[in-house]
C-alpha positions as CSV (number, residue, x, y, z in Angstrom):
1,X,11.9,38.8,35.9
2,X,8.4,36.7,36.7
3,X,7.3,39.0,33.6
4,X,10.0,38.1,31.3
5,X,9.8,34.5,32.2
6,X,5.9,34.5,31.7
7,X,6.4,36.1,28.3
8,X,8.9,33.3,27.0
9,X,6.5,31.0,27.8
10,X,3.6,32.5,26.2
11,X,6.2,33.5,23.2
12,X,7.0,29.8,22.9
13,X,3.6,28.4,23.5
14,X,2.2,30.6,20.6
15,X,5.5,29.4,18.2
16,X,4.6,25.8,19.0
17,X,0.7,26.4,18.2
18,X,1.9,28.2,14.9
19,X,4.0,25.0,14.1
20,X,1.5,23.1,14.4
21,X,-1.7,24.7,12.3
22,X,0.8,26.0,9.9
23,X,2.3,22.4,9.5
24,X,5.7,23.7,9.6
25,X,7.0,21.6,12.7
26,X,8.6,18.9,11.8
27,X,6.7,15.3,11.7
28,X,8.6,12.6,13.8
29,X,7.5,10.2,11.1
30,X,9.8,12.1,8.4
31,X,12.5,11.7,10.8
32,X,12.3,8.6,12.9
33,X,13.0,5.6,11.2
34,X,10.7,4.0,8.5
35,X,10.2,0.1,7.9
36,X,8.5,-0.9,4.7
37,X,6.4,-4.0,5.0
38,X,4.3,-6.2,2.7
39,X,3.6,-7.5,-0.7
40,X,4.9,-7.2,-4.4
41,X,2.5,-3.8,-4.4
42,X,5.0,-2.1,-1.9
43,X,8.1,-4.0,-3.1
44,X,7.5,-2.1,-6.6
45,X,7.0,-5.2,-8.7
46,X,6.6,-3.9,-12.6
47,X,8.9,-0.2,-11.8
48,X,11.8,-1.9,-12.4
49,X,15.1,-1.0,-11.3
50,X,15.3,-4.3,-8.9
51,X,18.1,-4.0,-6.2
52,X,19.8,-7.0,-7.3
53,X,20.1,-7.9,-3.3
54,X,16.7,-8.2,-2.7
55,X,16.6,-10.9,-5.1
56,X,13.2,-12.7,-5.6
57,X,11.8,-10.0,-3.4
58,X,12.2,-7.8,-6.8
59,X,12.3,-4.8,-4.5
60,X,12.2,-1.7,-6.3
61,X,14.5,2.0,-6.2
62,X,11.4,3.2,-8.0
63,X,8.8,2.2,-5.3
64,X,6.8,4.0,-3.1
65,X,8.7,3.5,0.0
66,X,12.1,3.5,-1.5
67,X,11.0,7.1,-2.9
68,X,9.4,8.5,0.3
69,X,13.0,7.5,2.4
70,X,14.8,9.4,-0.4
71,X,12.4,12.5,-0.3
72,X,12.2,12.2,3.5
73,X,15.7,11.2,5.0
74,X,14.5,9.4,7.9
75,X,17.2,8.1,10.5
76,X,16.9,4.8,8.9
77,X,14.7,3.1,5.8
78,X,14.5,-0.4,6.3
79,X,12.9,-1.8,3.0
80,X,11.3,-5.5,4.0
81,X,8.2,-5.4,1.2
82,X,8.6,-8.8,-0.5
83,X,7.0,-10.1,-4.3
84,X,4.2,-12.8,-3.4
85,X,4.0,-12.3,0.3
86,X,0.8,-12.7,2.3
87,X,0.1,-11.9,5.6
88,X,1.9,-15.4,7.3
89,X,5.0,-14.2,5.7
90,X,4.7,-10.8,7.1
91,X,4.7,-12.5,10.2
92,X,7.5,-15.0,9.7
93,X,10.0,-12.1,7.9
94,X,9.1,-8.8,8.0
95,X,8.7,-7.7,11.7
96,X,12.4,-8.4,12.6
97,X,13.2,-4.5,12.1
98,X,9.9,-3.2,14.2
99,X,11.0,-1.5,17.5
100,X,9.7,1.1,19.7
101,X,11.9,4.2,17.9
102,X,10.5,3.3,14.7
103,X,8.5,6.1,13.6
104,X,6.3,5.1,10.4
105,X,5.5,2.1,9.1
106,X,4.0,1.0,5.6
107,X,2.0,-1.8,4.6
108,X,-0.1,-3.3,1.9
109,X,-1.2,-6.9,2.2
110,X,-3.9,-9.2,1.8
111,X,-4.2,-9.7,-2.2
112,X,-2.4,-12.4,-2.6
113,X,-3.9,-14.3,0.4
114,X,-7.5,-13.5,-1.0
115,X,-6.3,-15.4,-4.5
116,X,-5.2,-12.2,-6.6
117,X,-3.0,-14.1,-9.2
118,X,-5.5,-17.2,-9.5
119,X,-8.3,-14.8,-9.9
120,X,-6.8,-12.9,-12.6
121,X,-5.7,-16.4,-14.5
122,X,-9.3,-17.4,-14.2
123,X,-10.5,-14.4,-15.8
124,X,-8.1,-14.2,-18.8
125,X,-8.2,-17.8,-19.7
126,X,-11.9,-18.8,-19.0
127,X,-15.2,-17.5,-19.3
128,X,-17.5,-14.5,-17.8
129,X,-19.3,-16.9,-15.4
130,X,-16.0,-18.6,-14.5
131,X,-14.4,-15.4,-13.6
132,X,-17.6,-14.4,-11.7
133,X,-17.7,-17.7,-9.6
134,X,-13.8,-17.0,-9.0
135,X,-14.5,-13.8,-8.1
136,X,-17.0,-14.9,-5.6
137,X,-15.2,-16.9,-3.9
138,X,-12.2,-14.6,-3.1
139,X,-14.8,-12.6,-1.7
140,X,-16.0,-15.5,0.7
141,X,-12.5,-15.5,1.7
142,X,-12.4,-11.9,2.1
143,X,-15.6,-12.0,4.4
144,X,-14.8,-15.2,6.7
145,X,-10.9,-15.4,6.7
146,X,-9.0,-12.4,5.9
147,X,-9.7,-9.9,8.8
148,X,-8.6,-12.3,11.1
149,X,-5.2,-12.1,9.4
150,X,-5.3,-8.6,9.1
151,X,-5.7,-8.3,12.6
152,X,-3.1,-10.9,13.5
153,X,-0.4,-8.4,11.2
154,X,-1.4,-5.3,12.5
155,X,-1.8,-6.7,16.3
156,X,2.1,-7.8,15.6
157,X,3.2,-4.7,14.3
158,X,1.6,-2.6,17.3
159,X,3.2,-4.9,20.0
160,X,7.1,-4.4,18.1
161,X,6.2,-0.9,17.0
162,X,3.8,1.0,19.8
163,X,5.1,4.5,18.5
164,X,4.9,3.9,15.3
165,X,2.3,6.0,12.8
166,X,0.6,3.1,11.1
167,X,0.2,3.8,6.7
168,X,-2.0,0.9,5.2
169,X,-2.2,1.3,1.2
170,X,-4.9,-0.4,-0.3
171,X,-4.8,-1.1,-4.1
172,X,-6.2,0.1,-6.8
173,X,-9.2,-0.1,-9.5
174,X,-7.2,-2.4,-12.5
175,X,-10.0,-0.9,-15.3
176,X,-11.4,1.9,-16.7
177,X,-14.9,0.7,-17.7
178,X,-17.2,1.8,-20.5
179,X,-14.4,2.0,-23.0
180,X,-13.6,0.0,-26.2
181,X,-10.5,-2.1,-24.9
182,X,-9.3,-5.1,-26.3
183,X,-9.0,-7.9,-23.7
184,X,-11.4,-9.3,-21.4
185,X,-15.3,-8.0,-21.5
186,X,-16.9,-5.6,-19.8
187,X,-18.4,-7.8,-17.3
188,X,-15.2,-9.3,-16.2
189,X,-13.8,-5.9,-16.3
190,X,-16.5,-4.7,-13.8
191,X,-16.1,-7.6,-11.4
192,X,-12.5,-7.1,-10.9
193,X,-12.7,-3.6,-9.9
194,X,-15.6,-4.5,-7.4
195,X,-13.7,-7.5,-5.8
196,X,-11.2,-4.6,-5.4
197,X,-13.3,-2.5,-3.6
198,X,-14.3,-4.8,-1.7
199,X,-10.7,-6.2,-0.3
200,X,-9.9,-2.5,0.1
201,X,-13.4,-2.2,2.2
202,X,-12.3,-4.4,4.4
203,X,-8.8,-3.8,4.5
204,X,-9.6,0.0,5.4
205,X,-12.0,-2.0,8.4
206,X,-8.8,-3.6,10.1
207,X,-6.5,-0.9,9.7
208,X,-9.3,1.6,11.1
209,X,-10.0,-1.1,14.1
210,X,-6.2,-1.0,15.1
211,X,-5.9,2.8,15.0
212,X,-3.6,2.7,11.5
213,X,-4.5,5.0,8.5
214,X,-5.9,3.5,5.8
215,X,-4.3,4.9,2.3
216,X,-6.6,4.7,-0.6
217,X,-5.1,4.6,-3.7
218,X,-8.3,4.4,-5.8
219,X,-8.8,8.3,-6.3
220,X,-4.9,9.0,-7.5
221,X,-5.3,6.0,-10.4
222,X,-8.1,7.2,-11.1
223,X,-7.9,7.9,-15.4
224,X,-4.9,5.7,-15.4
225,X,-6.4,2.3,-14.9
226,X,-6.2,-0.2,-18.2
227,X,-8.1,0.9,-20.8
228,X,-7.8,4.4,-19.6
229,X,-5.2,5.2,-22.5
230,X,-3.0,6.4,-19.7
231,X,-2.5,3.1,-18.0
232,X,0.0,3.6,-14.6
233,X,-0.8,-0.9,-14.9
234,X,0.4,-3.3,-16.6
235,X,-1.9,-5.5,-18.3
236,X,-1.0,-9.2,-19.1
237,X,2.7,-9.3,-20.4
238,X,3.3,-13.0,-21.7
239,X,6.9,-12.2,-21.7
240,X,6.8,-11.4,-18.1
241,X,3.6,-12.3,-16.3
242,X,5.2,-11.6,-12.8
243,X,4.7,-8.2,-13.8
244,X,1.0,-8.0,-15.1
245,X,-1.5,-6.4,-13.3
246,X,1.4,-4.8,-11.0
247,X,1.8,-0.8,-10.9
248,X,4.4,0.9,-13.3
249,X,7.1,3.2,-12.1
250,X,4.2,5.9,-12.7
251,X,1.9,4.5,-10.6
252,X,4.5,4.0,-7.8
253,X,5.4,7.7,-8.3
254,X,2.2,9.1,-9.0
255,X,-0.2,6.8,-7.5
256,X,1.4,5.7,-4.0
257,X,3.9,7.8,-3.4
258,X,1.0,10.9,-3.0
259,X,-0.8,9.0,-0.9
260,X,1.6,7.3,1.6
261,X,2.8,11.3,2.0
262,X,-0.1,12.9,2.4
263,X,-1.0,10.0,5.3
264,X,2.4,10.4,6.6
């Protein structure tokens, strides 16, 4: 009897080890319930297919996290992403769904705060040096301001979500560089894509500081950034600038989506 005993728990010790390097147990993120924090990025600005309830929110069925609940199932998707929203807003109207069951939580924040819309204005209306200087000084405010926010986010997220598994998506390269494009010049072209390094450099920092996973998005746009002939961007669209410079259904789908799964 001692025997038979022994042997089920070896048997089920060995099954559980199996789960696990085999990766077929099931993750508690992929069942647990999911909350969907931050800016226009995550709300799927530019997809389309708004939910007409989330109204100036524009949040997305064809966005990342909309798509990972509906691959995934979890107990409960609660979809709080909002068009325009920096980190104070996260703070003032995102966290009310955050408890300790929740199970994964998404997040990409800290553009807009750092001047991403001004920035990009700057650089399409004036000239190279303008841009530059622009440029320069989002990255001041990167360097002095911005991690303290980050950590103020991600320190309120831990304290109404402790069991949570912690995604921070990052954004993307907007240009392919050393192509003929028409548009702005290869030096502004440059700079933009190395201010976004930057922000995701130091957005990767605070996640890594608070335990989160930092998702990188750079590698999966990569040879669909403007210019690329295969753009998952929009580039400026005078008939709807809310949408320039914001991912396409194909880059939700084929850009996040990958990434917030495999960090899952």
């Amino acid at each position: 009897m001692r025997r038979s005993r022994l042997a089920a728990y070896v048997g089920s010790f060995l099954l559980a080890v199996a789960a696990v390097l085999t990766g077929t147990g099931t993750a508690h993120a992929a069942t647990a319930p999911y909350v969907a924090l931050g800016d226009s990025y995550s709300s799927g600005v530019g997809a389309g297919s708004y939910i007409s309830s989330s109204g100036d929110c524009k949040q997305s069925t064809k966005a990342y996290p909309y798509l990972w609940a509906a691959a995934h199932s979890p107990s409960s998707f609660s979809f709080k992403a909002c068009s325009g929203a920096r980190t104070g807003d996260v703070l003032a109207n995102q966290l009310g769904t955050l408890t300790t069951s929740t199970g994964l939580v998404s997040i990409s924040i800290g553009g807009n705060d750092a001047g991403f819309s001004d920035v990009m204005t700057t650089c399409v209306l004036q000239s190279d040096s303008a841009c530059l200087s622009r440029i320069n000084t989002a990255k001041a405010y990167v360097d002095s301001t911005l991690p303290g926010q980050l950590d103020n986010v991600y320190s309120a997220i831990s304290s109404k979500a402790p069991n949570a598994h912690v995604v921070v998506l990052g954004y993307p390269r907007f240009y392919k560089l050393g192509t003929t494009c028409v548009g702005l010049s290869e030096t502004k072209r440059k700079a933009i894509n190395d201010a976004a390094d930057y922000l995701d450099t130091a957005t990767a920092k605070a996640a890594a500081d608070h335990g989160f996973t930092f998702g990188d998005v750079r590698s999966t746009f990569t040879g669909h950034e403007l210019c690329s002939g295969s753009a998952w961007l929009h580039s400026l669209n005078l008939l709807n600038i809310g949408e320039s410079y914001h991912p396409t259904a194909s880059g939700q789908s084929g850009g996040y989506l990958p990434v917030l799964t495999s960090a899952a």
